[in-house]
C-alpha positions as CSV (number, residue, x, y, z in Angstrom):
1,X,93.5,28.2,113.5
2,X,90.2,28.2,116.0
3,X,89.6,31.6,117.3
4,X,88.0,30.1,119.7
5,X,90.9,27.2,120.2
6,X,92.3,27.6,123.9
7,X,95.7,28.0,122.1
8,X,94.2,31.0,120.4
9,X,92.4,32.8,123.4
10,X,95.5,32.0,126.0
11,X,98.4,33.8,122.9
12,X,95.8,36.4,122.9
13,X,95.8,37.0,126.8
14,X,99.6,36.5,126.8
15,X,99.6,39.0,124.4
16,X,97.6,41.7,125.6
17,X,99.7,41.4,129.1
18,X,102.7,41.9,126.8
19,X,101.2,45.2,125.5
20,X,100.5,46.5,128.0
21,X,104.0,45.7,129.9
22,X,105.9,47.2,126.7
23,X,103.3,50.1,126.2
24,X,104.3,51.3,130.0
25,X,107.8,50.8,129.3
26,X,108.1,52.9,125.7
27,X,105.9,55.2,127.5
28,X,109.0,55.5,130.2
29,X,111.7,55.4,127.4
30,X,109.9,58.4,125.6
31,X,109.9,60.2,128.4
32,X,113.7,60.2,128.9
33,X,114.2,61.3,125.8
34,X,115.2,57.4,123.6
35,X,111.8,56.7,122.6
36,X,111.9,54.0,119.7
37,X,110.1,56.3,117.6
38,X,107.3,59.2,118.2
39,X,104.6,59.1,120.7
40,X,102.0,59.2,117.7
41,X,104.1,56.0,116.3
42,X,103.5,54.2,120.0
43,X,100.0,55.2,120.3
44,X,99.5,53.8,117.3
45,X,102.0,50.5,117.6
46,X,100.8,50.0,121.4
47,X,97.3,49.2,120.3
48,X,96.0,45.8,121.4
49,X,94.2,45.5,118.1
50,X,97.6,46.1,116.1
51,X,100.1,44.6,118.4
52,X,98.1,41.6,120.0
53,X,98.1,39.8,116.4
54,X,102.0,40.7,115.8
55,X,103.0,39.2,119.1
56,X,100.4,36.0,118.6
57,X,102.6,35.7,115.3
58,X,106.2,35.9,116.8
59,X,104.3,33.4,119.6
60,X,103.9,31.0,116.8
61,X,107.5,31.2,115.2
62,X,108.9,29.5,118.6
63,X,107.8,26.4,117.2
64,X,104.1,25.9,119.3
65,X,101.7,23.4,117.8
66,X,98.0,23.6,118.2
67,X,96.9,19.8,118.3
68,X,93.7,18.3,115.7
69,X,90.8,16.8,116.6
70,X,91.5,13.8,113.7
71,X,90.4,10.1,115.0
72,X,93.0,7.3,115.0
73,X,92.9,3.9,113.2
74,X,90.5,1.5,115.2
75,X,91.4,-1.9,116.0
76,X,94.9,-2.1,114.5
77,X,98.1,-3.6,116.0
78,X,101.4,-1.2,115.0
79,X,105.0,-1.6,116.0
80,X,107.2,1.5,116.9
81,X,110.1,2.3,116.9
82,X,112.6,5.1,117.9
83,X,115.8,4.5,117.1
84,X,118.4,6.1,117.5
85,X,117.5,8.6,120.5
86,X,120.1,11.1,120.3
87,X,121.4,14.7,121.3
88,X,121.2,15.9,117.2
89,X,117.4,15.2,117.1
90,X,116.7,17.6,120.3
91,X,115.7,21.6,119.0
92,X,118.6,22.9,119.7
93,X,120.9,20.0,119.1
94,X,122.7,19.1,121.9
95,X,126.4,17.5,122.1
96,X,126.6,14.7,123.9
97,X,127.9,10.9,123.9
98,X,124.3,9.9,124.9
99,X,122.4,7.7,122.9
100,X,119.4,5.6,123.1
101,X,116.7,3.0,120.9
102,X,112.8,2.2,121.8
103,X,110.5,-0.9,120.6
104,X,107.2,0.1,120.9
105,X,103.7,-1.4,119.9
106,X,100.5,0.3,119.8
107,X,97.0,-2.0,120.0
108,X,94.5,0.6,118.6
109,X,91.8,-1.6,120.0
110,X,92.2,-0.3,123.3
111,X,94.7,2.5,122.8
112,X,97.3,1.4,124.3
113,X,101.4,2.2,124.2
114,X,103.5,-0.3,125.1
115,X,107.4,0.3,125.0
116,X,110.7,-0.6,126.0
117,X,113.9,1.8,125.7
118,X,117.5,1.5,126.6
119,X,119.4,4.4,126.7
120,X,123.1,5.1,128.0
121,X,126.0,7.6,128.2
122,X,124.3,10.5,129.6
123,X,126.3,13.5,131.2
124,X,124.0,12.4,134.5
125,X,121.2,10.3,135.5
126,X,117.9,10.9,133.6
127,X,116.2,13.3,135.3
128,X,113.0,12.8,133.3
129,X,111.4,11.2,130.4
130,X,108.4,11.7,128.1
131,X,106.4,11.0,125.0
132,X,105.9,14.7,123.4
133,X,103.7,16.3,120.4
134,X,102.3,16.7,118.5
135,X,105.4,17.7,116.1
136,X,107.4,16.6,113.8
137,X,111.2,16.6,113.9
138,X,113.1,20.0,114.2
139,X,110.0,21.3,116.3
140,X,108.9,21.0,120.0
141,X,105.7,20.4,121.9
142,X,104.3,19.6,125.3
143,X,104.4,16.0,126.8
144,X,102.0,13.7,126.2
145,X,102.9,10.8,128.6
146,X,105.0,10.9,131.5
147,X,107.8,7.9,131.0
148,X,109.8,8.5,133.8
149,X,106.5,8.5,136.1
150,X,105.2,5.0,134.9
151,X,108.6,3.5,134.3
152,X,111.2,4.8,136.3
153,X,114.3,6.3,135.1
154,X,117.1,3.8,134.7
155,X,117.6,1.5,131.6
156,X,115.5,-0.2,130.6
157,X,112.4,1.4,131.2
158,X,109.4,-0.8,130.3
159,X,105.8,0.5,131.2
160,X,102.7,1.3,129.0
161,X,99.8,3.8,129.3
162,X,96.2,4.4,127.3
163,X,96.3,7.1,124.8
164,X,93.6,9.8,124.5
165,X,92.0,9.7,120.7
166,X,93.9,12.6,119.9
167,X,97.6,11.2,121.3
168,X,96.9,8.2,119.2
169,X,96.2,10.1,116.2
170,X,100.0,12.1,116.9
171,X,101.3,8.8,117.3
172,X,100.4,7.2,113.7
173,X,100.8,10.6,112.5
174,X,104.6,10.3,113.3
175,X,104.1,13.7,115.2
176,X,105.7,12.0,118.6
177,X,109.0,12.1,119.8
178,X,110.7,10.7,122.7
179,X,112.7,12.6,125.1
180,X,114.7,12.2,128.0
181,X,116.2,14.6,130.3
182,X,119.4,15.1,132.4
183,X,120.5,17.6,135.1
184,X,122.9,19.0,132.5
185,X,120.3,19.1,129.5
186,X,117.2,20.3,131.5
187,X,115.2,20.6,128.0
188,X,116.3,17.2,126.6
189,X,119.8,15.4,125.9
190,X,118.4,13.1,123.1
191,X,115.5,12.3,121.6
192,X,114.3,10.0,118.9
193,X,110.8,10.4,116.8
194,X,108.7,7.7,116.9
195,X,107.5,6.6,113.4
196,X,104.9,3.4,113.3
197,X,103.6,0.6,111.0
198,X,100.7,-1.8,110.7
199,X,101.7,-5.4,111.7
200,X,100.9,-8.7,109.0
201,X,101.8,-6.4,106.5
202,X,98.8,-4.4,106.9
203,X,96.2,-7.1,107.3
204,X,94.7,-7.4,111.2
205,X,94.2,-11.2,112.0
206,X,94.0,-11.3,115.8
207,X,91.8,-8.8,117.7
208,X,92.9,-9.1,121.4
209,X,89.2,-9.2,122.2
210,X,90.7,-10.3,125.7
211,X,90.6,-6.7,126.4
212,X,87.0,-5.9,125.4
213,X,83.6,-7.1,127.1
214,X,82.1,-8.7,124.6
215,X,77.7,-8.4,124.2
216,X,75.2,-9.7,122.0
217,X,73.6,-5.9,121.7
218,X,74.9,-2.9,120.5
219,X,75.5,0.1,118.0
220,X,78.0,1.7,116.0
221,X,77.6,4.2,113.4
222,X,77.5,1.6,110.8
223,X,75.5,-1.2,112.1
224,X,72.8,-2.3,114.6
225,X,73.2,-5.0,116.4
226,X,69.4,-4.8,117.5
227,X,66.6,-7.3,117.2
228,X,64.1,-5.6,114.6
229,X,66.8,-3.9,112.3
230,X,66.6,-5.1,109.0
231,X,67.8,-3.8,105.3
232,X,66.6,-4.8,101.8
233,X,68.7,-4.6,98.8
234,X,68.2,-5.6,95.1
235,X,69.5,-5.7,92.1
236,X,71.1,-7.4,89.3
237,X,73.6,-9.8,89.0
238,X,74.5,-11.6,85.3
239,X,71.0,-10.7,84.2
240,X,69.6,-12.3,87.1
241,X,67.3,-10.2,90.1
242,X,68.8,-10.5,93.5
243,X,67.7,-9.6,96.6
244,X,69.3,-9.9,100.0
245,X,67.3,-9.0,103.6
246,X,69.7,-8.5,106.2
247,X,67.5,-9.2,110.0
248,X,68.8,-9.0,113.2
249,X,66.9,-11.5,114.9
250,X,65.7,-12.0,118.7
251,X,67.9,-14.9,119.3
252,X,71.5,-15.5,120.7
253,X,73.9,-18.6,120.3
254,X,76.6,-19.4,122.5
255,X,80.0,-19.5,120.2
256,X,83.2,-20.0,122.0
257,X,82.2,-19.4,125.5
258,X,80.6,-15.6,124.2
259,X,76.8,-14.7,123.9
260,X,76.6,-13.4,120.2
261,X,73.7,-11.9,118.2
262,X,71.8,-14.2,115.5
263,X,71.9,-12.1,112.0
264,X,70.5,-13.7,109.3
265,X,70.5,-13.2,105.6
266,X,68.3,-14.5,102.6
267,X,69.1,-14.3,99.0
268,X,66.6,-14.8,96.5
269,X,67.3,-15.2,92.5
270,X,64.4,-14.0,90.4
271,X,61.9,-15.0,93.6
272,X,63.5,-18.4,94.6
273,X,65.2,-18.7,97.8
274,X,69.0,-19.7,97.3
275,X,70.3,-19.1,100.6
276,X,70.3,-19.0,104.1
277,X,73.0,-17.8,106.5
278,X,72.6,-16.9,110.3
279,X,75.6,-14.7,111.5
280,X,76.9,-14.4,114.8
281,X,77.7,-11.2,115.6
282,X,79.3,-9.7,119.1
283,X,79.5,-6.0,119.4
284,X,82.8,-4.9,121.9
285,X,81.7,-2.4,124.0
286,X,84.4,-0.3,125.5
287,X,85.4,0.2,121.0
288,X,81.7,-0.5,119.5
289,X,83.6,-2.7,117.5
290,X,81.7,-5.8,115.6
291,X,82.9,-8.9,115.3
292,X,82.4,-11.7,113.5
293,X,82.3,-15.5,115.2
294,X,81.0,-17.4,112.7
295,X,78.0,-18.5,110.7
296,X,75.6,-21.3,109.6
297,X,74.9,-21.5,106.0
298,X,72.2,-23.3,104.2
299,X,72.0,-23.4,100.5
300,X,68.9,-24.4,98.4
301,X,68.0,-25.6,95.2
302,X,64.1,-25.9,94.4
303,X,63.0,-25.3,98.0
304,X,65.1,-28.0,99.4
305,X,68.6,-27.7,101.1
306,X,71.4,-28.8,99.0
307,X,74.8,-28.2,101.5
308,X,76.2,-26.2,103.7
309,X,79.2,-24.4,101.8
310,X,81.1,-21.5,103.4
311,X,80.1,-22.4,107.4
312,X,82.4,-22.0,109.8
313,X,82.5,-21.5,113.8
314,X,85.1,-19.4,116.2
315,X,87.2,-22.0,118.4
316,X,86.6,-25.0,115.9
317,X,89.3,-26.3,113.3
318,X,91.5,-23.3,114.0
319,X,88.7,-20.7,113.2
320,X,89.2,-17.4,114.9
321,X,87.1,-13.9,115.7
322,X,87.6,-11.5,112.5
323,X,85.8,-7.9,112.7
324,X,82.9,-7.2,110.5
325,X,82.4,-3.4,110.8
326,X,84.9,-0.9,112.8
327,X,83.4,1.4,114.5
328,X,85.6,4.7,113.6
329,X,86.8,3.1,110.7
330,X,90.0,5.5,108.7
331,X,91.4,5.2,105.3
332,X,93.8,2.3,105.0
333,X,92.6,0.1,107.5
334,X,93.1,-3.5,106.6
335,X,91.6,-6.2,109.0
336,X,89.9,-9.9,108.0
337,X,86.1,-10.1,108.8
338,X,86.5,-14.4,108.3
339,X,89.5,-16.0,110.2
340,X,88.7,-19.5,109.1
341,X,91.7,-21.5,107.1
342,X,90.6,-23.0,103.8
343,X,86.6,-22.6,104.7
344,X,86.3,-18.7,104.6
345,X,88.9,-15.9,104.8
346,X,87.1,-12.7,103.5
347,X,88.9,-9.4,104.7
348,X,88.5,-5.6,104.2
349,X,90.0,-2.8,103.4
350,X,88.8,0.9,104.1
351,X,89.0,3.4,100.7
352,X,86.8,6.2,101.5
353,X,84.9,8.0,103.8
354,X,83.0,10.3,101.9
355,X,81.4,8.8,98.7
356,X,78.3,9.7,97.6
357,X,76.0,7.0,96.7
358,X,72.0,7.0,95.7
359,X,69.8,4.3,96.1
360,X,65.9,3.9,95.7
361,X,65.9,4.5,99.7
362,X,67.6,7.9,99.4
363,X,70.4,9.7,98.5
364,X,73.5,9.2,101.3
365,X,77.1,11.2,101.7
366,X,80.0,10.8,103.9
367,X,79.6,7.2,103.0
368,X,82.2,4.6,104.1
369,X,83.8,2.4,100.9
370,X,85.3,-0.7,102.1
371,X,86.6,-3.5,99.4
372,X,86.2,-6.7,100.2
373,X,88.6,-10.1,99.0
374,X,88.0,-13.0,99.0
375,X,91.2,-14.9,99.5
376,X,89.9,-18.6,98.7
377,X,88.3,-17.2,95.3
378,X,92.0,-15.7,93.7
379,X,91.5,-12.8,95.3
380,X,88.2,-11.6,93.9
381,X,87.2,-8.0,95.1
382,X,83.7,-6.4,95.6
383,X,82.7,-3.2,96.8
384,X,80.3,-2.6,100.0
385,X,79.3,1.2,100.8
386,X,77.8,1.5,104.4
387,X,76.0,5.0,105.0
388,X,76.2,6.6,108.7
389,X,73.1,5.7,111.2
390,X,71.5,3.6,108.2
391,X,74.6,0.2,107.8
392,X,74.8,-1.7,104.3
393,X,73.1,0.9,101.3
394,X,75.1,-1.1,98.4
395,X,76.8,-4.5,98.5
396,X,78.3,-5.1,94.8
397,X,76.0,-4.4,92.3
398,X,72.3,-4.6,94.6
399,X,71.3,-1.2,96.5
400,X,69.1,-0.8,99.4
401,X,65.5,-0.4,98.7
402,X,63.9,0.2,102.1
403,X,65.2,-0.7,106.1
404,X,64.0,-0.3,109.6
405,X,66.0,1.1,112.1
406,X,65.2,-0.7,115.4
407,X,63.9,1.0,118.4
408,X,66.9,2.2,120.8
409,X,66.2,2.2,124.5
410,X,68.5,5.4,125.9
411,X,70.4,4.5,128.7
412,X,69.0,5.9,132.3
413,X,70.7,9.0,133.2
414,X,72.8,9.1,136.4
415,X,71.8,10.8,139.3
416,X,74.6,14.0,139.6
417,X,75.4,16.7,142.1
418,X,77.0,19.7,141.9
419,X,79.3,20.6,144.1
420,X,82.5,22.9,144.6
421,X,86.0,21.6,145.3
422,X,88.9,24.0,146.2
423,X,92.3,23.6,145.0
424,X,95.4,26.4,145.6
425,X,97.3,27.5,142.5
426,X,100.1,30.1,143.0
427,X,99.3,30.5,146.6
428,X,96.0,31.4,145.3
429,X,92.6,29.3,146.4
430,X,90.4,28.1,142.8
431,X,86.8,27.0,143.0
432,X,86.5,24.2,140.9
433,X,82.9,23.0,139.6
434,X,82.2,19.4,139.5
435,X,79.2,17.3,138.7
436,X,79.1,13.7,140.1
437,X,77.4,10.7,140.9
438,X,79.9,9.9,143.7
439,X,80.8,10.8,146.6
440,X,83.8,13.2,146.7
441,X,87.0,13.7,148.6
442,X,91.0,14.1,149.1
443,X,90.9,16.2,146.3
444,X,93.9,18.2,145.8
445,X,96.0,19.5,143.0
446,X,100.0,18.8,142.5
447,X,101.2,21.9,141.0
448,X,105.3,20.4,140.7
449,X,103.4,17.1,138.5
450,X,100.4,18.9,136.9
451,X,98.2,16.7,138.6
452,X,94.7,16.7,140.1
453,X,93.6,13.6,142.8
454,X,90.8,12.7,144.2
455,X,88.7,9.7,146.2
456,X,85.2,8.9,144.1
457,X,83.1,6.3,146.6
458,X,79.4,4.8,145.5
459,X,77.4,2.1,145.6
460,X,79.1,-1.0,144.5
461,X,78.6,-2.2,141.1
462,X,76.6,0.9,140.0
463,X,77.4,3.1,137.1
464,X,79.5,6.5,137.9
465,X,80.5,9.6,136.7
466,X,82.6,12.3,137.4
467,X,82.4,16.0,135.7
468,X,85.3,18.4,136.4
469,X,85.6,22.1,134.9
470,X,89.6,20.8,134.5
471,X,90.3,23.4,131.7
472,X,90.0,26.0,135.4
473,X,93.5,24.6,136.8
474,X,94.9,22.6,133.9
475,X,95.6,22.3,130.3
476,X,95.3,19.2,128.3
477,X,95.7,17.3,126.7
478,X,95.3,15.3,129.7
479,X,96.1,11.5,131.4
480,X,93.5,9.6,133.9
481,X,94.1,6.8,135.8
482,X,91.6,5.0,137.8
483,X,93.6,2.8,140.8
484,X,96.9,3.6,139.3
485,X,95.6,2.3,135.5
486,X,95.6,4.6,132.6
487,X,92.2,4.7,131.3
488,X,90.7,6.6,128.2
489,X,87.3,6.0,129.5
490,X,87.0,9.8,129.5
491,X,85.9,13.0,127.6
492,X,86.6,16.4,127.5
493,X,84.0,18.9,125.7
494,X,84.5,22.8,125.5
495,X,88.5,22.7,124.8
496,X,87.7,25.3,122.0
497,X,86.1,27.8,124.8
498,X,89.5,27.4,127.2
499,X,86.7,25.9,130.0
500,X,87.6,23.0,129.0
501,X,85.0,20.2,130.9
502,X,86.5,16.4,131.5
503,X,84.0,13.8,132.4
504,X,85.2,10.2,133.6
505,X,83.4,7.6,133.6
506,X,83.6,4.2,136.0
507,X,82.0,1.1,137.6
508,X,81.4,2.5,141.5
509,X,83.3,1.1,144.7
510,X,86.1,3.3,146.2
511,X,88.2,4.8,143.6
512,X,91.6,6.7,143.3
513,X,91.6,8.9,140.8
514,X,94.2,11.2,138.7
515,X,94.3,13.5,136.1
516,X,97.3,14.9,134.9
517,X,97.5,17.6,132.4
518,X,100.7,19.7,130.4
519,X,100.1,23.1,132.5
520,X,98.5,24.3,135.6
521,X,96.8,28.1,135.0
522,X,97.5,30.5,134.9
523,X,101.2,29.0,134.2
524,X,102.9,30.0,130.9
525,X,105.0,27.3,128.7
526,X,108.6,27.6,128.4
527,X,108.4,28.8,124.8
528,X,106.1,31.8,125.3
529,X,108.1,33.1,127.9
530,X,111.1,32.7,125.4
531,X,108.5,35.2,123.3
532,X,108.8,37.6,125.8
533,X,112.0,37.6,126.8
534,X,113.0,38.4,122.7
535,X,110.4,41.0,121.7
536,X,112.0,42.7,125.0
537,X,115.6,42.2,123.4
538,X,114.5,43.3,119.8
539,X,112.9,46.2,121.6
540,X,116.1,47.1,123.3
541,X,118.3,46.9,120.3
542,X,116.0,49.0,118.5
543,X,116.0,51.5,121.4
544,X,120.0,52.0,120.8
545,X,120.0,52.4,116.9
546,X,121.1,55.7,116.0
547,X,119.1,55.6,113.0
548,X,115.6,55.4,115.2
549,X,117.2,57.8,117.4
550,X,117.9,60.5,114.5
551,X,114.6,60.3,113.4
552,X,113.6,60.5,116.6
553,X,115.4,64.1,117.2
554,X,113.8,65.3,113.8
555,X,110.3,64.8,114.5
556,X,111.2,66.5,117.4
């Protein structure tokens, strides 16, 4: 575990208040004579250095999870399912004649949860209903997405919300479970764990680039799509000396109704031009996802142009989008970069993300491995290893030589102000720091919902940006809406210091914002208090043996 982890620093906190609660109350015990054991025992036991890490242990056992920082699988579709809910999945198990099922997709383009879930024989109405984790079956953990709140709670309930990075990680992880809650079964009456799969049998055909603004410039770690940027490779291919120059040019074509990027490619055979194929590439930029919408292909034989084999356009003769290059790409993601029946239907599968590969341009680690088939050609596979902030160092058997990385232009930085917002907690008044660009107001805190509001106003159509010391009143992980839509068009920095900072990002006019989290501070969860309450029980037991107690009268 992080020392530094706010899980960490709170069960450290929790557990010095626990010492010193106990130390006063041995301290009364010995007095009257019952004293668990000798006062040099409890001066030594009472120590925060000895008992803080025993109690942070016992903390543990109740079953807490400390969520990772892992990345989910990028522009994947998944269905869900959860089936059946019931009362022997909830920690305890719980008797009841309740029972329930879930159908649930997940579109890792945009991170979002979609479900539908009947559920019936309950000892009451639901009372409540959430997405939990991260866990895994027999263990509990905090919610992750309020159910109830975006759906209602009557069957069915339909609804569907943006995950965080980290949700979506729990998610394909299979470390979620659904829960729903009665009057009788305050903690749960049955709950189902949600367990996921990729869709076309693993292979990503349709993009739902409907949900992304589409551009003709643009970065990722793996590629730039940026007039100037251009790779060399060579090599040898059945004793023959190939080289390929990859160029992003200064030019745009107009595919489907979307501005893409011109990328073109020439390969040479021993020093006579074979080919010529301009790409067109469109970056999405709420993923940095690249897509792939076609290309023109020339091929040539003794300087002249021969045909036109392999070209193919998005929108024409059924051709669709495919992706070229995935911005966080994972292990196991399978997607097609060519969507274009019986002309060209390449596709891609991720292996690695840490190879190690040398080329006459340098040596490269943590390099991406994807395998590459070629569907029209039996299934013929070749390897490409891309290398971070560099793109393509080794397609098949030619390696990169030299490249130049185009010139970047860094965005303008917003104009922020920092101000101080008040919030009461406990009957108790909180400064709250925040940096923004906007103008801020209504901004309040919901302790019974764990949520924060507030009104963010600008200048229309300009960028803005809000910066909130959240980790002050709540703990993550955390849910924003912007006009009553989930977003994850956020951040949150400094989680591992327990100040955790959340900054949102949006396009300015008036703006209702929330952001809910699992706890308001200085609150403790259910299963730390459960902590307490049985080191307090094994202490009293403890008090009454008559062994303790005769050992206690013969050091006396």
């Amino acid at each position: 575990m992080n020392a530094n982890s706010p899980f960490f620093l709170s069960s450290c906190r929790i557990a010095d208040f626990i010492w010193t609660f106990l130390g006063l109350h041995n301290l009364m015990i010995l007095h009257a004579g019952t004293s668990l054991i000798n006062k040099g025992w409890i001066l030594f036991l009472m120590q925060p250095r000895i008992l803080s890490p025993i109690l942070l242990g016992l903390v543990l056992l109740f079953g807490l999870t400390v969520s990772t920082n892992t990345s989910p699988a990028y522009a994947a579709a998944f269905t869900c399912s959860a089936a059946p809910l019931d009362g022997s999945q909830e920690v305890p198990p719980v008797i009841t004649d309740g029972t329930g099922s879930a159908v649930i997709t997940f579109d890792s383009t945009s991170n979002r949860l979609s479900w539908s879930i009947l559920f019936s024989g309950l000892f009451g109405p639901a009372t409540a209903a959430h997405f939990h984790g991260p866990a895994l079956a027999g263990a509990n953990a905090g919610v992750q997405v309020n159910i109830g709140e975006l759906s209602g709670l009557t069957s069915p309930m339909n609804g569907s919300a943006i995950l965080t990075p980290e949700q979506a990680s729990s998610l394909l992880e299979g470390s979620m479970y659904i829960n729903i809650h009665s009057e009788s079964n305050t903690g749960g009456e049955i709950r189902g764990q949600v367990s996921c799969e990729q869709t076309d049998e693993g292979w990503l055909d349709s993009f739902n680039l409907e949900d992304c603004e589409l551009a003709s410039l643009g970065t990722n770690d793996y590629f730039y799509l940026e007039p100037g940027y251009n790779l060399t490779l060579e090599g040898q291919e059945d004793e023959e000396n190939i080289q390929l120059i990859v160029t992003v040019l200064n030019e745009t074509k107009i595919v489907n109704g979307i501005e893409t990027r011109i990328v073109e490619e020439r390969e040479s055979e021993d020093g006579e031009l074979i080919e010529i194929s301009r790409n067109y590439f469109a970056i999405c930029t709420e993923t940095n996802d690249i897509f792939y919408f076609g290309e023109g292909v020339d091929i040539y034989e003794g300087g002249e142009v021969v045909g036109h084999e392999g070209a193919w356009i998005a929108g024409e003769d059924d051709a669709r989008p495919g992706m070229i290059i995935p911005a966080k790409p994972t292990v196991g993601l399978k997607y097609y970069q060519e969507v274009a029946p019986g002309v060209a239907e390449d596709r891609a599968e991720i292996i690695s993300l840490n190879e190690v590969v040398d080329t006459p341009a340098g040596h490269f680690e943590d390099v991406l491995k994807v395998e590459e088939t070629n569907l029209l050609e039996s299934g013929e596979k070749e390897y490409k290893f891309h290398a971070l902030g560099i793109g393509l160092i080794q397609d098949a058997q030619l390696k990169l030589v030299e490249y130049v990385l185009p010139e970047v232009e860094e965005p303008d930085e917003l104009e922020v102000k920092s101000m101080v917002q008040s919030v009461v907690v406990s009957g108790n008044t909180i400064q709250v720091n925040l940096n923004s660009s906007s103008t801020i107001s209504e901004f309040e805190l919901d302790e019974e919902s764990k949520r924060l509001s507030f009104r963010a106003d600008g200048e229309a159509g300009s960028e803005g940006r809000t910066d909130i010391s959240i980790g002050r009143i709540l703990e993550g992980p955390y849910t924003v809406t912007i006009d009553g839509q989930a977003t994850a068009d956020f951040n949150v920095t400094n989680a591992a210091s327990g100040e955790a900072m959340i900054s949102i990002s949006y396009t300015h006019s008036v703006h209702d914002i929330t952001i809910t989290g699992t706890n308001v501070i200085p609150e403790f969860p259910v299963a730390v208090v459960g902590a307490v309450a049985g080191i307090i029980g094994v202490a009293a037991l403890l008090a009454r043996s008559k062994f303790m107690n005769g050992f206690i009268n013969g050091q006396q």
